[in-house]
N, C-alpha and C positions, 0 to 999 in steps of 0.2 A: 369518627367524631360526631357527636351527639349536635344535631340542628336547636339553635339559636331562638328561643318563642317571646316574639315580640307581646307586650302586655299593651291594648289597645283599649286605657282607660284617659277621661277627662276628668280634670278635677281644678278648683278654686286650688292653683298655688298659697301657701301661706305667708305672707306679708314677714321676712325676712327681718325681724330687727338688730338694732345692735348687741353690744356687748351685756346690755344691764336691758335689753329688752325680755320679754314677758314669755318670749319662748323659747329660752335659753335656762329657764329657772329651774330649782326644784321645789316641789310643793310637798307638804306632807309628808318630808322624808327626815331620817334619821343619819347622821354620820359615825363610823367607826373608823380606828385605825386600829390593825389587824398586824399581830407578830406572826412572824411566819419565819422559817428555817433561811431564807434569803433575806430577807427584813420586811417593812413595815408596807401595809396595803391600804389606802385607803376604799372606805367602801360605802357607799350610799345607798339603805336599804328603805324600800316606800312599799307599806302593806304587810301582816304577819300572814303564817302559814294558811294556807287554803286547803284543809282537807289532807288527801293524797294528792294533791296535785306539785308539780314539780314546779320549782321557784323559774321565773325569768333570767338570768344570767346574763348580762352584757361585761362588751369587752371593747374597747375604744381604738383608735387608727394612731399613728404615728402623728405629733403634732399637735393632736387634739384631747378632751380629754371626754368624762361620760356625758358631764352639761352638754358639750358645741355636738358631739357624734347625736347623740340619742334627745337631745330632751326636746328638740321641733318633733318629730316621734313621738318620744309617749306622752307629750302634750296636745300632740293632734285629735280631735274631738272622737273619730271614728277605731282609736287607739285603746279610748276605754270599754267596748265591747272585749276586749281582751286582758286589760287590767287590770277588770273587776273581777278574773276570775283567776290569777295570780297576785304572786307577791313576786315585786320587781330586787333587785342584787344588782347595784351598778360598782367595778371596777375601776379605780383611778391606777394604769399604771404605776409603780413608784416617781414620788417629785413630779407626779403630770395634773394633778387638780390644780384648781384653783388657789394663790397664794402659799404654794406649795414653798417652802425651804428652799434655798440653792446646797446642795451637797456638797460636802466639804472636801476641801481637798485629798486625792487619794482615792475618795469612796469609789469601790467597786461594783459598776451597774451588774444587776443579775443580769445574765443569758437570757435568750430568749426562754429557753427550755427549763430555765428556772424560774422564770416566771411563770409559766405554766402549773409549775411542779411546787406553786405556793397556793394555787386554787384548792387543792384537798384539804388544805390544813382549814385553809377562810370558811370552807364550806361547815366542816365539823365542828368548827366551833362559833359557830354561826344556826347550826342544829339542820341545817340542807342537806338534804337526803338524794336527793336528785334536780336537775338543772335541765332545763332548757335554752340553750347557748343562742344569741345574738352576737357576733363578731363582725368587725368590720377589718379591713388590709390584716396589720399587725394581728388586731385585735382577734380577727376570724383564724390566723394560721396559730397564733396561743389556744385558743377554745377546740382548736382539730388536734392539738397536740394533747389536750386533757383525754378529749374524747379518745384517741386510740389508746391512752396511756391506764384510763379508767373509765374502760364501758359501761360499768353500772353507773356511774355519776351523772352519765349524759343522756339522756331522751331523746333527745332532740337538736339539731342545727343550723340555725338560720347565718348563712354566711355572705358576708357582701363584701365584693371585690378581693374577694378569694386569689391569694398567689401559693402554690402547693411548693414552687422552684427555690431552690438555693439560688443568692445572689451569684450568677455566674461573671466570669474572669472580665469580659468586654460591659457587665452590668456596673460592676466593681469599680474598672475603671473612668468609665464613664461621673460615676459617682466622683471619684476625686476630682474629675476635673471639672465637673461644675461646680464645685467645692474650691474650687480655687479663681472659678471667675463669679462666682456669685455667693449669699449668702444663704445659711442654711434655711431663712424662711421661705428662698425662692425655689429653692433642691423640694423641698415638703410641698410648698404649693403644687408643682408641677407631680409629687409623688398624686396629687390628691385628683386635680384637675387638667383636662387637653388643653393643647393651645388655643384650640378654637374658644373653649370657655373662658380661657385666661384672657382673649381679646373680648370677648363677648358681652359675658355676665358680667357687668361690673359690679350691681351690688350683692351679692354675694360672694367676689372674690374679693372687694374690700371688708366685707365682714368678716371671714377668714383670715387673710393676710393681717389684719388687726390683733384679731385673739389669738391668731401664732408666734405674732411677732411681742406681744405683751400680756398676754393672760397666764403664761408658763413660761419659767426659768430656761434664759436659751440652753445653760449648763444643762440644765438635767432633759430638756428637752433632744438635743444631742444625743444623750447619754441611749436614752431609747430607740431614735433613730439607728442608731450606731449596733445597739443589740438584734434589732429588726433587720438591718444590713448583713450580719452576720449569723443567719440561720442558713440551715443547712437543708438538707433537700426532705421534702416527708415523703417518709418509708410508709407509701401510701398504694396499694395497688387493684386497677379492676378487678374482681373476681371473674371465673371461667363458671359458668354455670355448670353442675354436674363434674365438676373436676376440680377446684380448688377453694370450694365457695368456706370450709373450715377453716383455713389455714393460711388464705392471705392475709396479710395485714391490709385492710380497711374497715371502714367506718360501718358500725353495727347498726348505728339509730338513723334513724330518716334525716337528712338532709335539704335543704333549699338554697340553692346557689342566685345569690341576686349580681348584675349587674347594669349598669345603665347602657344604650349604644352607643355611647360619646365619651363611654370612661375610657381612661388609659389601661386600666386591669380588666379589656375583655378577655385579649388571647390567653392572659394566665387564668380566666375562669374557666375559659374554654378547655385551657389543658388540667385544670383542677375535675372538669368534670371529666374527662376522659381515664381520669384515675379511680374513678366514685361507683359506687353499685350501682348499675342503671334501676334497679328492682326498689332504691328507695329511696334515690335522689330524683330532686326535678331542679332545673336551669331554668331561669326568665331575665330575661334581658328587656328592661324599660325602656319603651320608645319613649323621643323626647327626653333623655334625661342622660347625666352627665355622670360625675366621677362620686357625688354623695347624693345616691338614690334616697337614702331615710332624712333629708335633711332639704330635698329642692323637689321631691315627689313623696311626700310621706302617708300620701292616701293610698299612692298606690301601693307602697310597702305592710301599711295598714293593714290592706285586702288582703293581701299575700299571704301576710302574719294570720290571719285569721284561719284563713283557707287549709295553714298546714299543718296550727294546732287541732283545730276540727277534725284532721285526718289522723290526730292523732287521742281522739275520743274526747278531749277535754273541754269544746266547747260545742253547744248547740247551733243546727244549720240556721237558723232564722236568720234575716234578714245579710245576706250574704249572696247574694246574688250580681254582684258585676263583674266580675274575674270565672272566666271559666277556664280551671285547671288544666296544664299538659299535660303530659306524658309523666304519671308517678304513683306511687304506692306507699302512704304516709302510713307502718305498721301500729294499732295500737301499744299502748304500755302498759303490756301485763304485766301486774305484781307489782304496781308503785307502793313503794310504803310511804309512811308519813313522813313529810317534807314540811321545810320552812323556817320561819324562823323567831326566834321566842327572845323578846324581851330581860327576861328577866335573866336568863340563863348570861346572857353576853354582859349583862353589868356583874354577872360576879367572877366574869373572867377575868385573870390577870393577864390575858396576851389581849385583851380586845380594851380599846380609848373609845366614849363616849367625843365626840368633839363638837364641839359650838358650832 
């Protein structure tokens, strides 16, 4: 089992506002809704193609959607040394943005695995050539499912609160019965945050517990949860150097396993990394931080993020100097072809909705 690398940075927390606060927003972006063989995706695209460079790709946690996961992130000031040199791709599970529909009676949530398997289409007709994956819980085990499913797709993987495990029999149970003495806001809180936090932090568990309980349709929010409940275990395995490094199934592109010391998904990161190529993954575990590392510490996810594109040729070393790297080997990306994404292509698509 791969040792645990405390990240021993100090930083100006950012001032946590509400629901219509200022770091919650999106600025300068564009919205589509995306047909796809499972149905419709919403997507929030900010910046057109950068060259050969591979687009940003996020992917949201169970509960939340890309605004509450990602945008204290890529609104963080030290965020745009990286932003400027992508185009960002934000993901609204189905029914999970903002003033999203309630689904109508009957509708059939995709599987987990179908939702995975609705990212090829978004991307092609979207004109993305290659991705560079941000996932968080939910979010990060759909983005590993793309990556083994379509290696060329993926560059890169920044995964936070990584669980590789099928919901096991005593996890399952567990799950109904706090299903039956609580409400599903409180089941998700607890997916998100420790008890210590839940007594702790209050204002950011009142911010959260707000925009779980009222920014997304509990129906459809459910409905996710429920598909995220019922994944199945990833057919994911260390490689043996010298003896099976062709032929097993795992992850081709460099990897970055984030988690905080206070989350509840350390031991599943832990056994996420013990499934991972040691040769091109690295683990960091935030000191001082909890169950949403990119949203209560986002400078230091900031540094991280910089550190592992850099290693993977795309941006310049300057000024990059507080995080000094563990134990890892970020390979370039040779042979990117052009990526990203074009305006004009997507308004004459008939599977892609401009939307207000």
């Amino acid at each position: 089992m791969e040792k645990l690398h405390d990240v021993q940075l100090t930083e100006i927390k950012p001032l946590l506002t509400g629901q219509n606060g200022s770091n919650l927003q999106d600025f300068d972006c564009q919205e589509y809704d995306v047909e796809t063989a499972h149905g419709v995706l919403h997507i929030t695209v900010k910046g057109a193609g950068k060259g050969n460079r591979p687009t940003i790709l996020t992917y949201h946690d169970i509960g939340l959607n890309h605004k509450s996961c990602f945008n204290t992130l890529f609104n963080y000031v030290d965020m745009q040394d990286v932003t400027q040199h992508f185009s960002i791709l934000h993901v609204d599970a189905p029914g999970q943005q903002d003033n999203a529909p309630v689904f109508p009676t009957g509708y059939q949530y995709p599987t987990i695995d179908e939702l995975a398997e609705m990212l090829p289409s978004v991307l092609t007709q979207l004109q993305v050539k290659s991705v560079i994956g941000i996932g968080v819980g939910a979010g990060a085990y759909i983005l590993t499912k793309l990556a083994l499913k379509e290696p060329t797709l993926v560059e890169g993987l920044i995964l936070i609160n990584m669980d590789p495990c099928a919901k096991g029999w005593v996890g399952w149970a567990a799950s109904k019965l706090s299903g039956w003495t609580s409400n599903l806001v409180d089941v998700i809180m607890g997916h998100h945050f420790s008890s210590d936090e839940l007594a702790e932090n209050k204002e950011i568990i009142q911010t959260f517990r707000l925009h779980i309980s009222q920014d997304i349709p509990q129906e459809n929010m459910a409905m996710f949860y429920s598909s995220y409940q019922s994944r199945t275990d990833l057919q994911m395995e260390r490689p043996v150097p010298g003896l099976n490094e062709d032929s097993v199934s795992t992850l081709r592109c460099p990897a970055l396993l984030v988690v905080g010391d206070a989350s509840p998904a350390v031991d599943a990161v832990v056994e996420c990394n013990s499934r991972m190529n040691p040769t091109n993954t690295t683990l960091l575990k935030m000191a001082d931080c909890g169950g949403l590392p990119q949203v209560v510490q986002p400078g230091k996810v900031a540094e991280a993020l910089k550190y592992f594109v850099q290693g993977m040729g795309y941006m310049p070393a300057a000024g990059m100097t507080r995080l000094v790297r563990s134990r890892t080997r970020s390979t370039s990306s040779a042979g990117s072809s052009e990526g990203g994404w074009s305006r004009s292509a997507t308004n004459t698509d008939p599977h892609i909705r401009m939307t207000s």
